[in-house]
N, CA, C and O of each residue as an XYZ file, in Angstrom:
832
protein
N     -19.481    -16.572    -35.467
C     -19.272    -15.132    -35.289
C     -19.368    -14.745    -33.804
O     -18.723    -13.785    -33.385
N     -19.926    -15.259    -33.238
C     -20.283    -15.064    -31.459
C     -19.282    -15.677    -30.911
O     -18.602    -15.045    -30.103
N     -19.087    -16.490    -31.093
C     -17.662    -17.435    -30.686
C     -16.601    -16.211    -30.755
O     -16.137    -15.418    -29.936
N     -16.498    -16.376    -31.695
C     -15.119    -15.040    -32.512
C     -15.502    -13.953    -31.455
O     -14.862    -14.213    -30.436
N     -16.240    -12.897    -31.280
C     -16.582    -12.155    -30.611
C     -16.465    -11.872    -29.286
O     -16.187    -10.825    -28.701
N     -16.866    -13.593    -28.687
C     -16.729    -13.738    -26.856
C     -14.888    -13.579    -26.902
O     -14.250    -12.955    -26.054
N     -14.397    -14.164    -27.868
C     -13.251    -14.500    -27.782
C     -12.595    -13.278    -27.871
O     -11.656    -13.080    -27.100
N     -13.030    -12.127    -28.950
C     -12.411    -11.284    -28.529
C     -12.294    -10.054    -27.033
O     -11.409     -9.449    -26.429
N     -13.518    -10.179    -26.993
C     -13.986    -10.093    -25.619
C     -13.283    -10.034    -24.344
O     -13.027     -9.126    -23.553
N     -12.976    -11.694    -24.406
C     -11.745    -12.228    -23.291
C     -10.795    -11.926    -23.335
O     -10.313    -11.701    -22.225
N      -9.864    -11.703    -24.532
C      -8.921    -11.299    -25.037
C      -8.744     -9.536    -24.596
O      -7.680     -9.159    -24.105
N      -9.354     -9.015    -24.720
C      -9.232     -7.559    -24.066
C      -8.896     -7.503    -22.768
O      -7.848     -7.092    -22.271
N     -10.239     -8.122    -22.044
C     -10.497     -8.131    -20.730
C      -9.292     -8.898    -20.163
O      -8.745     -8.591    -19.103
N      -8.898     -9.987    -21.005
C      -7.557    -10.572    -19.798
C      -6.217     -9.860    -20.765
O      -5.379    -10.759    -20.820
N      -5.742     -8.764    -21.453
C      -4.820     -8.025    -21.853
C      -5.261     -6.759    -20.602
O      -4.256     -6.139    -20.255
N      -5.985     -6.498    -20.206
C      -6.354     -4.956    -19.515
C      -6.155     -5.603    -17.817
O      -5.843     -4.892    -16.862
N      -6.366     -6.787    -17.762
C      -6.216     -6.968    -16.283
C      -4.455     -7.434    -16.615
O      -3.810     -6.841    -15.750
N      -3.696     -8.069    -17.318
C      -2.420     -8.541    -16.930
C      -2.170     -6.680    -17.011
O      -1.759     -6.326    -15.906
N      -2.286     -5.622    -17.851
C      -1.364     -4.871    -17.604
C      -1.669     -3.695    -16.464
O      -1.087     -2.616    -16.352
N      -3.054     -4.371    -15.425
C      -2.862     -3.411    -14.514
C      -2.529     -4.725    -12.911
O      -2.904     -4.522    -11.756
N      -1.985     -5.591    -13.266
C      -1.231     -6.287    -12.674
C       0.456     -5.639    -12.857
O       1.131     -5.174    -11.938
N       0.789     -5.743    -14.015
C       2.358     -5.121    -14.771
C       2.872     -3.816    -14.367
O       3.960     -3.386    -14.752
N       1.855     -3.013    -13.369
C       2.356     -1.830    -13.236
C       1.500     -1.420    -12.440
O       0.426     -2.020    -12.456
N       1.676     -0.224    -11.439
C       1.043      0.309    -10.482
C      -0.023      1.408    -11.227
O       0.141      1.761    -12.395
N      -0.913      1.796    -10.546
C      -1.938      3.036    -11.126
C      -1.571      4.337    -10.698
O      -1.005      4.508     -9.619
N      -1.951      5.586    -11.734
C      -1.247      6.811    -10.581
C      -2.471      6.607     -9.961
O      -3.376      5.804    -10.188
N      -2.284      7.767     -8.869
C      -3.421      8.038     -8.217
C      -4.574      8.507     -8.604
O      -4.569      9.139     -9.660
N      -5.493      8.387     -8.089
C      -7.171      9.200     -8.492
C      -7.153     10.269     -7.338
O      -6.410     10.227     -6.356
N      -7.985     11.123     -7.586
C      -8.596     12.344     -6.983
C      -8.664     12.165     -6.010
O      -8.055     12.824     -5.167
N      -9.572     11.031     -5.710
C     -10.039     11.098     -4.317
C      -9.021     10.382     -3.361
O      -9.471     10.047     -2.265
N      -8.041     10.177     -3.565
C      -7.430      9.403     -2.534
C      -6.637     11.011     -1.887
O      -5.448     10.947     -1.573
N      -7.146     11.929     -1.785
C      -6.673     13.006     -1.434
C      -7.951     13.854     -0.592
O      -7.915     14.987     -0.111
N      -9.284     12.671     -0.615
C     -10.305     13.068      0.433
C     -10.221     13.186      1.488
O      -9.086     12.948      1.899
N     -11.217     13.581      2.527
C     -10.991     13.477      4.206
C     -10.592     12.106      4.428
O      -9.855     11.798      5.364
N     -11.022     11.329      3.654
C     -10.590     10.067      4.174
C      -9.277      9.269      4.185
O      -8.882      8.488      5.051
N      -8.821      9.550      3.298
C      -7.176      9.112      2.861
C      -6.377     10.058      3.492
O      -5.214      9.897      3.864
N      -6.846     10.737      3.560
C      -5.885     12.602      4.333
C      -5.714     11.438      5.857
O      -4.748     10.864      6.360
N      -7.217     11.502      6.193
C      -7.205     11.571      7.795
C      -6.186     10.502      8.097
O      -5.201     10.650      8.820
N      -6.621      9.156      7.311
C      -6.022      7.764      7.405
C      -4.506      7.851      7.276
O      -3.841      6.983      7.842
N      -3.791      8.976      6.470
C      -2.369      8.918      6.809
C      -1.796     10.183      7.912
O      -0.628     10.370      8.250
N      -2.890     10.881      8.292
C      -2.571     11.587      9.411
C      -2.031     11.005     10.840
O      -1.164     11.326     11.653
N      -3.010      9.976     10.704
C      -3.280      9.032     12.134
C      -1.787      8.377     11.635
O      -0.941      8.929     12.338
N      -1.287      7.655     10.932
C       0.205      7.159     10.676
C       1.038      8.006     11.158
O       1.809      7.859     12.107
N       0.810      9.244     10.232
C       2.358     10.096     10.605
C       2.462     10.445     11.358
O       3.616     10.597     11.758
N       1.136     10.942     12.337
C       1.809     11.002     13.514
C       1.952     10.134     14.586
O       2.475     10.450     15.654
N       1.498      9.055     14.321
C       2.411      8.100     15.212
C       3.363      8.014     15.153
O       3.952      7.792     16.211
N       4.213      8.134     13.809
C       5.442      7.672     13.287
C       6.146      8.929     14.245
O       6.944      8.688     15.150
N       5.669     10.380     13.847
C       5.637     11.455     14.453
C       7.628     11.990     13.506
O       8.231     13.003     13.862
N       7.884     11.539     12.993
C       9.123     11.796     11.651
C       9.004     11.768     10.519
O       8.634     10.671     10.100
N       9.224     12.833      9.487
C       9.130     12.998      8.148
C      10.061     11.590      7.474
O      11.222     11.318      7.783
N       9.243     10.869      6.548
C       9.427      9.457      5.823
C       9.425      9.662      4.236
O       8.806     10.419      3.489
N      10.412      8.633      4.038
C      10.691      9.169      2.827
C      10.062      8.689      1.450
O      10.144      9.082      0.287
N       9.204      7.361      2.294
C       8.393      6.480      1.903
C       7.294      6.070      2.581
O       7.373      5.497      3.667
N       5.984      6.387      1.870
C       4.599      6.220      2.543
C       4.226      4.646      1.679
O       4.517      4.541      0.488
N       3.617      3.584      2.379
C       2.824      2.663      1.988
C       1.933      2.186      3.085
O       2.102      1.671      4.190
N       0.502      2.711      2.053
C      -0.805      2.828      3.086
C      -1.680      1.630      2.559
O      -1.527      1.396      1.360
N      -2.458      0.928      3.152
C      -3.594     -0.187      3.408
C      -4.671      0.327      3.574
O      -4.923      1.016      4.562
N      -5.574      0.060      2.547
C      -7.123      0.495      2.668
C      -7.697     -0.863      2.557
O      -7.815     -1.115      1.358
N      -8.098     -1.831      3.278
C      -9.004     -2.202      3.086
C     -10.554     -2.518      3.466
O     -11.079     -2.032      4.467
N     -11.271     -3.435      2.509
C     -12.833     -3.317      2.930
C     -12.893     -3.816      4.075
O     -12.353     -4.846      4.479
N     -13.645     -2.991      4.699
C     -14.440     -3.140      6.197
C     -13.628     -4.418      7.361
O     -13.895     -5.284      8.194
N     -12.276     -3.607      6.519
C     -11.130     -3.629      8.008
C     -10.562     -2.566      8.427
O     -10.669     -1.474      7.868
N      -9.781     -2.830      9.641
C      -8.798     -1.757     10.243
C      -8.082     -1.077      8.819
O      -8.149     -1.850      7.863
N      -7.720     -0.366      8.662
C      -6.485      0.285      7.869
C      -5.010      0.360      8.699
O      -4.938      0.485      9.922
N      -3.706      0.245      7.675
C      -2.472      0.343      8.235
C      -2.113      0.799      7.634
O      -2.715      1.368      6.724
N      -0.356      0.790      7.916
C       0.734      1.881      6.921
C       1.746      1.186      7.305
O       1.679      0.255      8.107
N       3.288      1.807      6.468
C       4.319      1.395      6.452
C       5.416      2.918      6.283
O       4.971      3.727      5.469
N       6.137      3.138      6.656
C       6.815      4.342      6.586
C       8.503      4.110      6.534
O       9.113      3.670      7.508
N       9.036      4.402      5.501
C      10.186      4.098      5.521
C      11.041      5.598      6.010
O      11.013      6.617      5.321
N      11.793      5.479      7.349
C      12.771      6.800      7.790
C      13.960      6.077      7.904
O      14.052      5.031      8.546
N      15.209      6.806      7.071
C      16.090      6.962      6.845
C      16.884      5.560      6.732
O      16.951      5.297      5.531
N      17.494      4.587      7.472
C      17.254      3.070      7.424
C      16.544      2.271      8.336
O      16.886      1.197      8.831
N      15.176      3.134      8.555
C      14.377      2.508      9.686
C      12.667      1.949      9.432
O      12.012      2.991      9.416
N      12.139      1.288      9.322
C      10.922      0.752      8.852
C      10.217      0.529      9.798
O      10.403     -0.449     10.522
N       8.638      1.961     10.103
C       7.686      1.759     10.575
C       6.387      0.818     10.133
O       5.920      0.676      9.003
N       6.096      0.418     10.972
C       4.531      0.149     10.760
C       4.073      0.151     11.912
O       4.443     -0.275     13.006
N       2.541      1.114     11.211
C       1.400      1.453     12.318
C      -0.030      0.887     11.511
O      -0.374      0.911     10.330
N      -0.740      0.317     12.903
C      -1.828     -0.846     12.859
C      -2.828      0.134     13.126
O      -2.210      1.013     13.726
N      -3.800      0.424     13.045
C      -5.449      0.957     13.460
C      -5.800     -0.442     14.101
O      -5.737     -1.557     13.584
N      -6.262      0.002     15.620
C      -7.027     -0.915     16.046
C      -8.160     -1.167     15.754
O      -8.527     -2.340     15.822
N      -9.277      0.089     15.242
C     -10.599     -0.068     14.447
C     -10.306      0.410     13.316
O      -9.193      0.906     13.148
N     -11.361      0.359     12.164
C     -11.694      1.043     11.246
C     -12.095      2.221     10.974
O     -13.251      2.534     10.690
N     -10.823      3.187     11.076
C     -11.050      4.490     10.679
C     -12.232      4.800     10.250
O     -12.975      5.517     10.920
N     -12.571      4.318      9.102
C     -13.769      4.775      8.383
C     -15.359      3.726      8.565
O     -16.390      4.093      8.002
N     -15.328      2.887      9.121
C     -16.533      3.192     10.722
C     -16.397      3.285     10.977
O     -16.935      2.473     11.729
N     -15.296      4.275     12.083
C     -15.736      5.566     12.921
C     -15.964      6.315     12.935
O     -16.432      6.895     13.916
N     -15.786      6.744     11.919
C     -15.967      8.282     10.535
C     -17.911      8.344     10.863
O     -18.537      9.367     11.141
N     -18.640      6.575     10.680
C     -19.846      7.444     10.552
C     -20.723      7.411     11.757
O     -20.911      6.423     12.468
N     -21.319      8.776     11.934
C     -21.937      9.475     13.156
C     -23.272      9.710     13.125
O     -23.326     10.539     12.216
N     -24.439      9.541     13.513
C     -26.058      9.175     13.772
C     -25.982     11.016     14.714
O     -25.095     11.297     15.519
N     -26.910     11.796     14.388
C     -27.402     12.591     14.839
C     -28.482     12.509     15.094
O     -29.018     11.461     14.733
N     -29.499     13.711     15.955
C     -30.241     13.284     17.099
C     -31.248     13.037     16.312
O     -32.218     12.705     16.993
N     -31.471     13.043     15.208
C     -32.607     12.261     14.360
C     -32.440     11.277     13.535
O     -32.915     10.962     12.444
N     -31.515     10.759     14.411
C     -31.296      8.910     14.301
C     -30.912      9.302     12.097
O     -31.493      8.472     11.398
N     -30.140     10.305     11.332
C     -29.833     10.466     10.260
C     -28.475     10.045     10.538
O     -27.849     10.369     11.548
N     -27.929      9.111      9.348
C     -26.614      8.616      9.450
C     -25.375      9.160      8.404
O     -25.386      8.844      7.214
N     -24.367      9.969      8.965
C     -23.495     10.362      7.580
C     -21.559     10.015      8.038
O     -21.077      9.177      8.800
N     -20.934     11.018      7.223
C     -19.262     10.306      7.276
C     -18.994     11.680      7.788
O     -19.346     12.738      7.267
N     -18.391     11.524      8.767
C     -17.749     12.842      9.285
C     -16.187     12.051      9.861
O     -16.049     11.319     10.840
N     -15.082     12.531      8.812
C     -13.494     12.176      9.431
C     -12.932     13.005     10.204
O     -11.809     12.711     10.613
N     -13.540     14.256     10.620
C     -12.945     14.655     11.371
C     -13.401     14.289     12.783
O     -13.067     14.947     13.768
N     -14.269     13.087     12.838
C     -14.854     12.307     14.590
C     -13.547     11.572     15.222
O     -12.962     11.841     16.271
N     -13.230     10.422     14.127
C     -12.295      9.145     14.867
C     -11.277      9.548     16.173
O     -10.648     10.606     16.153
N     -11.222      8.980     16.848
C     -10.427      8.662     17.463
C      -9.688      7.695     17.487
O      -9.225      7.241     18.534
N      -9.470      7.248     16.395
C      -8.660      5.975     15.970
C      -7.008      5.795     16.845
O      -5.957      6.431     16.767
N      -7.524      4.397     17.802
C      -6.228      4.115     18.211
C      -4.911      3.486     17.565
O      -4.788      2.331     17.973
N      -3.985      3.821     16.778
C      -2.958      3.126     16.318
C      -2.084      2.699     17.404
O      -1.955      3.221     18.512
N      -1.430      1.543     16.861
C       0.181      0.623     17.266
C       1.018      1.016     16.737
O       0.780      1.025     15.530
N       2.068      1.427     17.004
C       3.494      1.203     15.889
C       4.443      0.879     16.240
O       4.730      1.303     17.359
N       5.370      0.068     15.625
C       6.625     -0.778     15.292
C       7.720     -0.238     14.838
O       7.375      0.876     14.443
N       8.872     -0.374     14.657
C       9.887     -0.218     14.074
C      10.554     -1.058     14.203
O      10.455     -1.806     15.177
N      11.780     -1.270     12.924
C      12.811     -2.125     12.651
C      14.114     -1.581     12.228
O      14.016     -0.554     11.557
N      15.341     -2.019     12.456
C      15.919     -0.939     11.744
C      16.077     -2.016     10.324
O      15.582     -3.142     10.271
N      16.688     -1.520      9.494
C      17.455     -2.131      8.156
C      19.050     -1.654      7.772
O      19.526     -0.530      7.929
N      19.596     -2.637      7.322
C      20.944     -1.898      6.523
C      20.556     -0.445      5.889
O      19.441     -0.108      5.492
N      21.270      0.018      5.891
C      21.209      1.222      4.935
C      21.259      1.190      3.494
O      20.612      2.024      2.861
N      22.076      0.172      2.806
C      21.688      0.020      1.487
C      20.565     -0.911      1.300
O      20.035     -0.992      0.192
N      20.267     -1.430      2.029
C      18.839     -2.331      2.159
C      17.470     -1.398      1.966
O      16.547     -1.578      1.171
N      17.625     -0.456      2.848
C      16.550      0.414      2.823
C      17.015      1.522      1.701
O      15.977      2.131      1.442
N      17.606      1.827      1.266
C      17.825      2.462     -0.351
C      17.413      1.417     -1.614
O      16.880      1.674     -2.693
N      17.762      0.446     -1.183
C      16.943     -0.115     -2.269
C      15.795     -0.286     -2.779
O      15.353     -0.146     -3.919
N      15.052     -0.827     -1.122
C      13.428      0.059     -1.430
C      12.803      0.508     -1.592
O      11.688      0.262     -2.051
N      13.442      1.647     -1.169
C      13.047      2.818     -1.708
C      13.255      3.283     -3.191
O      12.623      4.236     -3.647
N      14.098      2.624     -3.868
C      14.136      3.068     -5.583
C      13.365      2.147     -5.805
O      12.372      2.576     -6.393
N      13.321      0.930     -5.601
C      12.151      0.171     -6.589
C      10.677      0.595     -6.034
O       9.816      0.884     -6.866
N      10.483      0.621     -5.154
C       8.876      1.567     -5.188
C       8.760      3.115     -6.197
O       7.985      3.488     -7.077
N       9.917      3.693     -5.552
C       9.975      4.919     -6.617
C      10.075      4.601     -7.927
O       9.177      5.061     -8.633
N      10.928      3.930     -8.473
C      10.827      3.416     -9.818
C       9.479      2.821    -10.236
O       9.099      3.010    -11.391
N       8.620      2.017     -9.259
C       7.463      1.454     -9.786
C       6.454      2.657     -9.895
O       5.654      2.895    -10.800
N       6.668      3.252     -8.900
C       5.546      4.618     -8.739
C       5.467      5.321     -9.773
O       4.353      5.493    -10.267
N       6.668      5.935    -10.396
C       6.975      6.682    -11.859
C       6.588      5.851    -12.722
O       5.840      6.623    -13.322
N       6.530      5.269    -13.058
C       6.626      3.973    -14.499
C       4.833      3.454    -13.989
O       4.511      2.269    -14.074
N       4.111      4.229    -13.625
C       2.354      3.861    -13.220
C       1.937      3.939    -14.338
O       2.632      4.657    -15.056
N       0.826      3.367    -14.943
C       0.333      3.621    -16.507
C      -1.506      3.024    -16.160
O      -2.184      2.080    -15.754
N      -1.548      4.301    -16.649
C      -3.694      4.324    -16.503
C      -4.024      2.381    -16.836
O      -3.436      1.895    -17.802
N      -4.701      1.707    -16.210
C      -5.323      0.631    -16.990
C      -6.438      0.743    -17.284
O      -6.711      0.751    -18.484
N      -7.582      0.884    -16.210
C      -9.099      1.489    -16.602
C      -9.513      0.341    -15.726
O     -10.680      0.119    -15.402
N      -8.765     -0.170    -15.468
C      -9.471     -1.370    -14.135
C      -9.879     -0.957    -12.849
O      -9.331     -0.249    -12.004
N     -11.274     -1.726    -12.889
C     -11.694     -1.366    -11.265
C     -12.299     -2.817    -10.594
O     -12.396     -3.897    -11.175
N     -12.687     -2.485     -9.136
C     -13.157     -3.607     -8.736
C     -13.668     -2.881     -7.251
O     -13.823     -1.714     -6.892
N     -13.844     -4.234     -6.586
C     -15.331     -3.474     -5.523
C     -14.674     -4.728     -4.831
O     -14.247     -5.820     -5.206
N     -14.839     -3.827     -3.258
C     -14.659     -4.850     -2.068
C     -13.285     -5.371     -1.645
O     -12.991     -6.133     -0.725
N     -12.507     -4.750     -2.572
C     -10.541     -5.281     -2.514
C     -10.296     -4.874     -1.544
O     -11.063     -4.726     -0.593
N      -8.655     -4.498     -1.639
C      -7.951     -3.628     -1.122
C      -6.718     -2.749     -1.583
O      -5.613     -3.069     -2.021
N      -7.196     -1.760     -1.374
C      -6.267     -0.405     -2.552
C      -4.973     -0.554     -1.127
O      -5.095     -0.588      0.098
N      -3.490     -0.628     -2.287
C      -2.897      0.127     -1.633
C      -2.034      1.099     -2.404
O      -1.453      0.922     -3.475
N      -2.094      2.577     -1.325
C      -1.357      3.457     -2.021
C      -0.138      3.642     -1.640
O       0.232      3.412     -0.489
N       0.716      4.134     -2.686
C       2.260      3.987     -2.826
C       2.500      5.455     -2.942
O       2.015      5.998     -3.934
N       3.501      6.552     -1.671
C       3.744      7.731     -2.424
C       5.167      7.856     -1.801
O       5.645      7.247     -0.844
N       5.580      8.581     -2.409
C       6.919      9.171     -1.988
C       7.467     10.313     -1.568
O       7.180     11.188     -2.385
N       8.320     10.868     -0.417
C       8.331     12.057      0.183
C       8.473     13.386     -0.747
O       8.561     14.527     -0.293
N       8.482     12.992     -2.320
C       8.852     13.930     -2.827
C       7.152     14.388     -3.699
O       7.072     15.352     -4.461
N       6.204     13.663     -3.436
C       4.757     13.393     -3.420
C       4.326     12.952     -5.104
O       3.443     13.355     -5.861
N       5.091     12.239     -5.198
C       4.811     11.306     -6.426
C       4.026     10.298     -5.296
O       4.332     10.167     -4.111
N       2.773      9.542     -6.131
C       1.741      8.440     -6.308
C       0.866      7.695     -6.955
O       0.048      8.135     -7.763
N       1.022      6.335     -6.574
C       0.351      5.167     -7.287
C      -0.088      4.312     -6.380
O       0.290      4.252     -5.210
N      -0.927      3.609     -6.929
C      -1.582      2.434     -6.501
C      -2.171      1.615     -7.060
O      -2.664      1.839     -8.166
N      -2.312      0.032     -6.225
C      -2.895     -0.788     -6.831
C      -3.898     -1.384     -6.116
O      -4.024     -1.099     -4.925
N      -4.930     -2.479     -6.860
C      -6.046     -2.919     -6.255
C      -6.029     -4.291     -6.426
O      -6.209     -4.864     -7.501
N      -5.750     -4.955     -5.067
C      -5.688     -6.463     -5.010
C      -5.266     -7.395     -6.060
O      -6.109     -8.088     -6.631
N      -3.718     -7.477     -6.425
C      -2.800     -7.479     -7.419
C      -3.068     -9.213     -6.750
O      -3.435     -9.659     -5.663
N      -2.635     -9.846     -8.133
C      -2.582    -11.461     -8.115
C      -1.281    -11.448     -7.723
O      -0.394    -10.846     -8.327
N      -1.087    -12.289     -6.429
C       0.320    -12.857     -5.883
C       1.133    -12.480     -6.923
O       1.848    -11.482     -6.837
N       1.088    -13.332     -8.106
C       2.608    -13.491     -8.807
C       2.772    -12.373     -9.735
O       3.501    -12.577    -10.706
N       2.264    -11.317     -9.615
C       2.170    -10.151    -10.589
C       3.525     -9.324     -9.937
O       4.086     -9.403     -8.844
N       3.725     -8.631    -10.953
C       4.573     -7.342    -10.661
C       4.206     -6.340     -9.438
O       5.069     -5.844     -8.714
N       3.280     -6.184     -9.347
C       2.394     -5.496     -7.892
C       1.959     -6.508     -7.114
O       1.676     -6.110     -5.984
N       1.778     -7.788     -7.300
C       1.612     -8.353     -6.170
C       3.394     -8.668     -5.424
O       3.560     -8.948     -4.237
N       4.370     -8.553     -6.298
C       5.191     -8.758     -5.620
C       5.913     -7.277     -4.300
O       6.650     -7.297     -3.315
N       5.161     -6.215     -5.055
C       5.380     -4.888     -4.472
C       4.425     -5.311     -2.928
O       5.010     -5.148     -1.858
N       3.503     -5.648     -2.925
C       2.492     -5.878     -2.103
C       3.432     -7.034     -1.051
O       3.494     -7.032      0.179
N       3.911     -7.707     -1.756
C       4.395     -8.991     -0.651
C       5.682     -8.294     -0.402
O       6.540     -8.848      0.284
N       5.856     -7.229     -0.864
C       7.277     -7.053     -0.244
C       6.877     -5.645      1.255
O       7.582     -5.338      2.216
N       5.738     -5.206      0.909
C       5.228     -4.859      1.997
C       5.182     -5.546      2.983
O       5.729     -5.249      4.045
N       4.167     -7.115      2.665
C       3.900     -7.625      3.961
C       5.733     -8.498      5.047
O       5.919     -9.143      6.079
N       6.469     -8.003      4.082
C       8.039     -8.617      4.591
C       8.273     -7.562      5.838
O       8.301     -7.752      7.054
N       8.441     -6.278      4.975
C       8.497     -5.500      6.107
C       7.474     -5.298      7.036
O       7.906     -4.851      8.098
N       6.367     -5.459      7.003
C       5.819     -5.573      8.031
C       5.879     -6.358      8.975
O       5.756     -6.169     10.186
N       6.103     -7.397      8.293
C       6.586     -8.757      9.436
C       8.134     -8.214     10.368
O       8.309     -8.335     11.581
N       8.928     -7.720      9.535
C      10.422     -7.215      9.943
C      10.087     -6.080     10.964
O      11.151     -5.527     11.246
N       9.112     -5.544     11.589
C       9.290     -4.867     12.403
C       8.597     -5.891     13.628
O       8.654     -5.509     14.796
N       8.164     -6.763     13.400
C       7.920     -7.526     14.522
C       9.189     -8.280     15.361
O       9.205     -9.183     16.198
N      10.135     -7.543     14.785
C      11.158     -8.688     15.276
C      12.287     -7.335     16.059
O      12.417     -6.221     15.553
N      12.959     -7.766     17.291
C      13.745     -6.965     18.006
C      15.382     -8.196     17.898
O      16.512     -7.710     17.850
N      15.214     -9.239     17.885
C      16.651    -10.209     18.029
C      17.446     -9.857     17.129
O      16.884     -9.521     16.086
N      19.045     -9.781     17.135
C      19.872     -9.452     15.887
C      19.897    -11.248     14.619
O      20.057    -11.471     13.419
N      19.730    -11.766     15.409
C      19.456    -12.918     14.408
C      18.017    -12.726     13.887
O      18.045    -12.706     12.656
N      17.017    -12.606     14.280
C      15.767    -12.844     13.166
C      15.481    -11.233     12.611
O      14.425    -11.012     12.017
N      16.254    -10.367     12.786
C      16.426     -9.195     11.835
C      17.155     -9.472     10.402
O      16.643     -9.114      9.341
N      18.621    -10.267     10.503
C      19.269    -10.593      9.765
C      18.300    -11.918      8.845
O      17.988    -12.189      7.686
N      18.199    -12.206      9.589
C      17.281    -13.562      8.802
C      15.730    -12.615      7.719
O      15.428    -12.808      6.541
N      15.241    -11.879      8.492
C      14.564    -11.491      7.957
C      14.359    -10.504      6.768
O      13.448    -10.541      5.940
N      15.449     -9.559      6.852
C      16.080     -8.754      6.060
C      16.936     -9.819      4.800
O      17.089     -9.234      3.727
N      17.418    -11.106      4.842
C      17.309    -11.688      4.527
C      16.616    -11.970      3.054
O      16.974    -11.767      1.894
N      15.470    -12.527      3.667
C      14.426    -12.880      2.957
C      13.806    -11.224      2.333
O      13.095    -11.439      1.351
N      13.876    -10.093      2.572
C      13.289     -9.155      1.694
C      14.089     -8.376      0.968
O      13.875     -7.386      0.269
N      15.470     -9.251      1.369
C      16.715     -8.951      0.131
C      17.120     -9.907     -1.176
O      17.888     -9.739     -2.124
N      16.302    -10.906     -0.799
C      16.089    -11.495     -2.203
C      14.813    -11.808     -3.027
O      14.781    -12.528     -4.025
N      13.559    -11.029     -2.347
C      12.426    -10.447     -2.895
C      12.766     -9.436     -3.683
O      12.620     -9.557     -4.900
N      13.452     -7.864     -2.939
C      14.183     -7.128     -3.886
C      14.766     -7.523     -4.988
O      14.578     -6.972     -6.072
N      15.743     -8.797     -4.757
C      16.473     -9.189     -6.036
C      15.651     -9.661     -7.005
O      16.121     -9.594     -8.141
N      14.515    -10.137     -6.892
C      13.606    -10.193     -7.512
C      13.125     -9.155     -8.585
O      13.274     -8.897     -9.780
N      12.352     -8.635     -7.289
C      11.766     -6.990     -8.019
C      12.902     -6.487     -8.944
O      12.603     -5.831     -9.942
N      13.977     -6.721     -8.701
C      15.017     -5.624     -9.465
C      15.479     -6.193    -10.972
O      15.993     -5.537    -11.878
N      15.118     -7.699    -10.959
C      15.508     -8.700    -12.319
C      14.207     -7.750    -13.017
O      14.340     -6.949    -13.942
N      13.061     -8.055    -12.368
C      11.777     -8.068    -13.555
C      11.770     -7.024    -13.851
O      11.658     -6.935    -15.073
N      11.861     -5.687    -13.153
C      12.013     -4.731    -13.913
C      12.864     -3.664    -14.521
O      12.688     -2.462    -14.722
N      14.237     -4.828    -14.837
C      15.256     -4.210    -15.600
C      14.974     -3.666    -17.314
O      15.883     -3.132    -17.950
């Protein structure tokens, strides 16, 4: 009977983690705190242009980044520190709290351009993944959330998705473009664009 039991057990627990692998989360409340506010403030205005696609990087007790998709052009901006230790501030009685409106957070940013139907495509399969988000009830401690929104302010996110998942492939198709703005040559643009045009083709089989 305990046997039977653990077993069903496992059986939940690994049905509730594949399906918050299978699909993105909407958003929670708080990703609309001083802290997520501030953290895509410091992006946009580096980017300093309305994007039609936000993909932001939270993670533990690192820098935070972003990704901004304008029109067929793909930003990314780096935090040189961690926004949120800098956030916390010691007053004159050595008491320690989070204040986001302190940072002075220095960002980098990049750009790349893309085809134009290249960068439409990305933009529907994030949007398509973003809409199609479904509650799992999964949590975890110490990851890294990233949130997914769109200029029309639909959002989702996920939390440290296994490589070969449906969100981990959303996630690796982030880190493509991020890599794609490191590059200025017309050959390793093409090459590179490339390679996150048949990641797309990917993304676009699995979730037909």
């Amino acid at each position: 009977m305990k046997n039977r039991l653990a077993q069903l057990i496992f059986l939940a627990f690994f049905q509730s983690t594949a399906l918050a692998q299978s699909s993105l989360e909407p958003c929670r409340k708080d990703f609309i705190d001083a802290y997520h506010v501030g953290v895509n403030k410091v992006i946009d205005d580096a980017v300093a242009v309305p994007s039609s696609l936000q993909l932001t990087t939270f993670p533990s007790f690192q820098a935070e980044s972003g990704l901004r998709l304008v029109a067929s052009k793909v930003y990314f901006v780096e935090f040189q520190t961690s926004f949120w230790g800098d956030s916390y501030v010691v007053d004159r009685k050595e008491n320690g709290r989070m204040d986001f409106t302190k940072p002075r957070t220095v960002a980098k940013s990049r750009s790349a351009p893309l085809r134009s139907d290249t960068a439409q495509r990305i933009g529907r399969a994030y949007s398509k993944a973003i809409t199609e988000a479904t509650q799992s009830g999964r949590t975890g401690l110490d990851g890294t959330a990233y949130v997914l929104s769109t200029g029309k302010g639909d959002c989702a996110w996920a939390w440290s998705p296994e490589p070969n998942s449906q969100n981990g492939q959303l996630i690796e198709l982030m880190r493509r473009l991020e890599t794609h703005t490191k590059f200025s040559s017309l050959i390793d643009l093409q090459r590179s664009e490339k390679s996150i045009i048949q990641l797309l083709n990917t993304i676009e089989r699995v979730g037909k």
